[in-house]
Every structure is written in structure tokens, then in C-alpha cells.
C-alpha positions as CSV (number, residue, x, y, z in Angstrom):
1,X,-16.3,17.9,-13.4
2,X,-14.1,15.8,-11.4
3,X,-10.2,16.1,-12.1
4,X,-8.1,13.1,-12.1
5,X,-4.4,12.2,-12.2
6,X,-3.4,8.8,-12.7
7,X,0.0,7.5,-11.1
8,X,1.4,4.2,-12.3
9,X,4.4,2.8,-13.4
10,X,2.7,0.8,-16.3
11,X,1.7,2.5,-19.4
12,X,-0.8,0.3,-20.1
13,X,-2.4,0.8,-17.5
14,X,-2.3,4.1,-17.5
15,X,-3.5,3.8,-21.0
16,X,-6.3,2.0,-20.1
17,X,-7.5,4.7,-17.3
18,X,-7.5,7.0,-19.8
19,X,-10.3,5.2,-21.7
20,X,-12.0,4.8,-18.3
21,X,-12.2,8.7,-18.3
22,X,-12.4,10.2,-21.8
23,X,-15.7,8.2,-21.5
24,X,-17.2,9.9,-18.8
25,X,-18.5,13.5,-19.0
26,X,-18.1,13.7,-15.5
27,X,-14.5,12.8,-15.1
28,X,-11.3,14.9,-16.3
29,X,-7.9,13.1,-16.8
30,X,-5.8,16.5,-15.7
31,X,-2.1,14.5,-15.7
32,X,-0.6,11.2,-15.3
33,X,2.5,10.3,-13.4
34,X,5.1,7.0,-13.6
35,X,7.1,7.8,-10.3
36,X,6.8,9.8,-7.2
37,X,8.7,12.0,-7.8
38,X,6.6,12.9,-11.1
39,X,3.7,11.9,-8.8
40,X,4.4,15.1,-6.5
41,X,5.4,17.7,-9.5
42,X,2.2,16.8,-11.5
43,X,-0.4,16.7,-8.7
44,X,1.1,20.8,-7.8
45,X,0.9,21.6,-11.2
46,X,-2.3,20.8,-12.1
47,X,-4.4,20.4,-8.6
48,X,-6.4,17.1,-9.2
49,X,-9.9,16.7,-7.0
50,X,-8.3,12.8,-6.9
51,X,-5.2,10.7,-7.2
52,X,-5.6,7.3,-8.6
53,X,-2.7,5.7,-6.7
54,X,-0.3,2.8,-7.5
55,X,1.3,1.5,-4.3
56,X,4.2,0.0,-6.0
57,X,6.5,2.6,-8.0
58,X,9.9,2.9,-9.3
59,X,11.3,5.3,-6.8
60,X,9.3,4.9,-4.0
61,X,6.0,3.5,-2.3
62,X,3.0,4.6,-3.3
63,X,2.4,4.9,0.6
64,X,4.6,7.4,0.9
65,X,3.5,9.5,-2.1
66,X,0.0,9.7,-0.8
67,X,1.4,10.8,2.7
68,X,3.3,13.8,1.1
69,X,1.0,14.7,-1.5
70,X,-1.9,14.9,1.7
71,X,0.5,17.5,3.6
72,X,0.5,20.0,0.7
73,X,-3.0,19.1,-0.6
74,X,-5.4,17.9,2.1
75,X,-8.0,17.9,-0.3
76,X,-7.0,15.5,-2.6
77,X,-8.7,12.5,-2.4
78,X,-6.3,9.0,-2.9
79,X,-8.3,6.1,-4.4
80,X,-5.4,3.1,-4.3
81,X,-5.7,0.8,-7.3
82,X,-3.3,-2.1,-6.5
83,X,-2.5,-5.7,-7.9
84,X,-1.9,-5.8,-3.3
85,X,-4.6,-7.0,-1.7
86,X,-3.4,-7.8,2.4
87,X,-4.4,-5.9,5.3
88,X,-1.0,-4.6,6.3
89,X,-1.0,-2.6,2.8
90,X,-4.9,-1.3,3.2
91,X,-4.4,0.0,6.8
92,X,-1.0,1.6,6.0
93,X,-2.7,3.4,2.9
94,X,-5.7,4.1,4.6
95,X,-3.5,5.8,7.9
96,X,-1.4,7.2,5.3
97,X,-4.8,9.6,4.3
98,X,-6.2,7.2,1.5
99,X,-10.0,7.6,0.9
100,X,-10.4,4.0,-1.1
101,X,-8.4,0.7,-2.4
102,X,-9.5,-1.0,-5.4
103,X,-7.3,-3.7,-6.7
104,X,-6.6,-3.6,-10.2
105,X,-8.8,-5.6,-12.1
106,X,-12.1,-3.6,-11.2
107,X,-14.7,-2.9,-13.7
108,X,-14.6,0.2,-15.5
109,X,-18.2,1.1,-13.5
110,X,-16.7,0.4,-10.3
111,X,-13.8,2.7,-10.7
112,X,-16.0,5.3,-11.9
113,X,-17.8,5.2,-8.8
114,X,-15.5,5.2,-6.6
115,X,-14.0,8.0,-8.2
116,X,-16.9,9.8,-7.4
117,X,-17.3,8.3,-4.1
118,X,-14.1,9.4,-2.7
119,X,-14.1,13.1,-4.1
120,X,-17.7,13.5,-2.1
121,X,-15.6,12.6,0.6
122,X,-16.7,9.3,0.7
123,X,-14.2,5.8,1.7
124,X,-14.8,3.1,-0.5
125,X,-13.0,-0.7,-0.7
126,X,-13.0,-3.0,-2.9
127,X,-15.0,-6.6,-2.3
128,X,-12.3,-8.6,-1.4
129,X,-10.7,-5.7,0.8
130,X,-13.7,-4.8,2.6
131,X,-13.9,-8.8,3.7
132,X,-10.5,-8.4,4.6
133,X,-10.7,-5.2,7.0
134,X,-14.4,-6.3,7.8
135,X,-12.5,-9.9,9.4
136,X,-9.7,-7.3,10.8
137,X,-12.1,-5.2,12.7
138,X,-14.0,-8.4,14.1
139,X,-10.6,-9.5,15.6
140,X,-9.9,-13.0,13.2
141,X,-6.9,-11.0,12.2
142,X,-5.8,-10.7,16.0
143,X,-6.4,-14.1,17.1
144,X,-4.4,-15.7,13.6
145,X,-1.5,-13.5,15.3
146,X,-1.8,-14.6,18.7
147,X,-2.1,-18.1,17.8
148,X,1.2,-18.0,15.9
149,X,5.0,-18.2,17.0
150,X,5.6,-14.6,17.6
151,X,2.2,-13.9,19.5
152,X,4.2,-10.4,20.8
153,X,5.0,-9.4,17.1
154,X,2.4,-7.8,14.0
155,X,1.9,-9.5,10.8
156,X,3.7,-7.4,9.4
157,X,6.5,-7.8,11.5
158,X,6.4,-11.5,11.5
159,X,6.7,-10.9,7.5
160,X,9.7,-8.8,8.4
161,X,11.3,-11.3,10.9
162,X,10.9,-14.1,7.8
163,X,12.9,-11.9,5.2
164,X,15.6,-11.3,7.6
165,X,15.9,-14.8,8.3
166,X,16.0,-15.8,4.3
167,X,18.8,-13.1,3.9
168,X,17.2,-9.6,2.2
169,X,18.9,-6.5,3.2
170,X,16.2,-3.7,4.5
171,X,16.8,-2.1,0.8
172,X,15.6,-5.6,-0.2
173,X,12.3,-5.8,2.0
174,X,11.7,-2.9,1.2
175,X,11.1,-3.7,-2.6
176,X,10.0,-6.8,-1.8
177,X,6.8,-5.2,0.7
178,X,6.1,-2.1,-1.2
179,X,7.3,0.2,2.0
180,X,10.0,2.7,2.7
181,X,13.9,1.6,4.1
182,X,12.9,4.0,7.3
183,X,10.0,2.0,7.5
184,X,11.4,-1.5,7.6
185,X,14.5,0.0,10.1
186,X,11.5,0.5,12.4
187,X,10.6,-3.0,11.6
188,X,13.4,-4.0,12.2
189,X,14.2,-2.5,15.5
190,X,11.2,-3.5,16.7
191,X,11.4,-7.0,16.0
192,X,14.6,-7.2,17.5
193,X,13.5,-5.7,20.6
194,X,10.8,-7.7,20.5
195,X,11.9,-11.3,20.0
196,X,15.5,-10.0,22.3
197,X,18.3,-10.4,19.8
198,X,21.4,-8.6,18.7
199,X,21.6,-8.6,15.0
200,X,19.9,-10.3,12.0
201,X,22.0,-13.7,12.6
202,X,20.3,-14.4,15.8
203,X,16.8,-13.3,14.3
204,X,17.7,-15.9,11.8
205,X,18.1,-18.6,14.1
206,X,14.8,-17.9,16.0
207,X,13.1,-17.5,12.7
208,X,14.1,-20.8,11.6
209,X,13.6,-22.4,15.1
210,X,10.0,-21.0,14.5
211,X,9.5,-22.4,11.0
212,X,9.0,-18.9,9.3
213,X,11.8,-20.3,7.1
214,X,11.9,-23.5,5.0
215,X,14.7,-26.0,5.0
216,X,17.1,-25.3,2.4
217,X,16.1,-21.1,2.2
């Protein structure tokens, strides 16, 4: 008997994961979570085998939950179920100790095997996901950066540099990207240091020099 806990914001969703495992013999719902912080409670309370895992949650990135639970549980397993489907947010779950990423929207027999497939210790992705970190790994990903603007900058800093330049506050991109405020500070910083500007009006500028930003944004 596998033990699950579900974490999502959405309680229809959560509903409908509970109807994925009350039909399975194999499968145990042990507790279900709609923040992190609930997320992190639960998951000591009841000791899940896995943790189907919402990246985006009231309180806090899924990201981040999976990285703490990890530290006190390393063997948990973390299968991601996610409306996200871009690299940036695959890797960073995957670093963060993930085992799998599904995006929501997968058949009930797919999540039931990957389920499975994760708490044998398996990693499993999703079709769409595994084209994506299939074309990462063969270097398409690379050479799309390189060819663009900011050839010294990641996607996801380039993402970064284009919110800064529309306006958002870090609090803001952070929402916005599913990712902790330490995280985009980092961003940040590193963009600045990157590109060699001073503040976010001069990242602005270069941004719109660059056409990250459309006329009139």
C-alpha cells in the first residue's frame, strides 16, 4: 500500500485525486494539504510514501515546499502535478528533489503510474515535459538563449529582466513565476550584474532597448 498526500490549493482538484485513489487498492490517500504551511504539518503527521505537489500555493511555492519537506523526509517521493509546463519550473522542481512532473490534465492511469513509479524510486515526466527537458539536454534550449539579446543571461533571468522592465516589485515576480522573493533577489542581483546597471530604472531602459518590453507596457 502506497500512502499519498495530496497538496493543492483547489478543492476540486483535490477532490478529484481522491477519486483517483479510493479506486485503487494499491493507493492510500493519508492527508491532503491547501498551503505549505499545512503542506509541512500534514506530511509529519502522517508520513506519506509520496507527495502529489502543486507548484503554485497560497503562501508559498510549491518549490520550496518540496525542498523542506526533502530535509526532514528524504524518503518521500514528490510527483509535481502543475497547470506549468516550462523548463525553468521542471529543472528547479527536479533540483529541488522532485521524482516526477505531470501537468494537470493527465489521465487518471497515468497518475496512477507515476505514483507508483516514483515511490519505486523511479523519475517520471510527463509527454510534453519530457520533449521539453529531452530538447534542453540536446542544447536547442542553449542556442534559443545565446541567439537572443541577453546571450550572458538564463531564461529565466531574461523573464526576470522583462518584469522588472514592465514595473513588478520582486513580491510581484514572485507571484507572477511561482518562486520565492529570495529567489528572484538572486535574480535580480544577478541580472544586474550581469547586464551592468545600478537599479531597476536602468534595467528598464536596456530591457526596452532590447524589445523584452512592448510599446505602451
Amino acid at each position: 500500500m502506497t500512502r499519498v498526500l495530496i497538496v493543492d490549493d483547489h478543492p476540486v482538484f483535490r477532490a478529484g485525486l481522491r477519486a483517483v485513489l479510493g479506486g485503487e487498492d494499491s493507493l492510500e490517500m493519508v492527508g491532503e494539504a491547501a498551503n505549505a504551511a499545512q503542506a509541512i504539518a500534514v506530511a509529519r503527521e502522517c508520513g506519506p510514501d509520496v507527495v502529489l505537489m502543486d507548484l503554485h500555493l497560497p503562501d508559498g511555492s510549491g518549490i520550496d515546499v518540496t525542498r523542506a519537506l526533502l530535509a526532514d523526509h528524504p524518503g518521500i517521493a514528490v510527483l509535481v502535478l502543475t497547470m506549468h509546463e516550462d523548463e525553468e519550473r521542471l529543472f528547479a522542481a527536479m533540483r529541488a528533489g522532485a521524482r516526477g512532473y505531470l501537468v494537470k490534465g493527465a489521465d487518471q492511469e497515468r497518475i496512477v503510474a507515476a505514483i507508483h513509479a516514483v515511490a519505486a524510486g523511479e523519475v517520471v515526466f510527463g509527454r510534453a515535459i519530457a520533449d521539453q527537458a529531452l530538447a534542453f539536454l540536446t542544447g536547442s534550449a542553449v542556442r534559443r538563449r545565446m541567439e537572443g539579446p541577453f546571450p550572458q543571461l538564463t531564461e529565466r533571468e531574461v523573464e526576470v529582466l522583462a518584469l522588472v522592465g514592465r514595473g513588478f516589485s520582486n513580491a510581484d515576480i514572485a507571484r507572477r513565476l511561482v518562486l520565492s522573493e529570495k529567489t528572484v533577489r538572486n535574480h535580480v542581483s544577478n541580472v544586474f550584474a550581469k547586464i551592468h546597471v545600478a537599479d531597476r530604472v536602468q534595467a528598464a531602459v536596456k530591457a526596452r532597448e532590447a524589445g523584452l518590453i512592448a510599446e505602451g507596457t
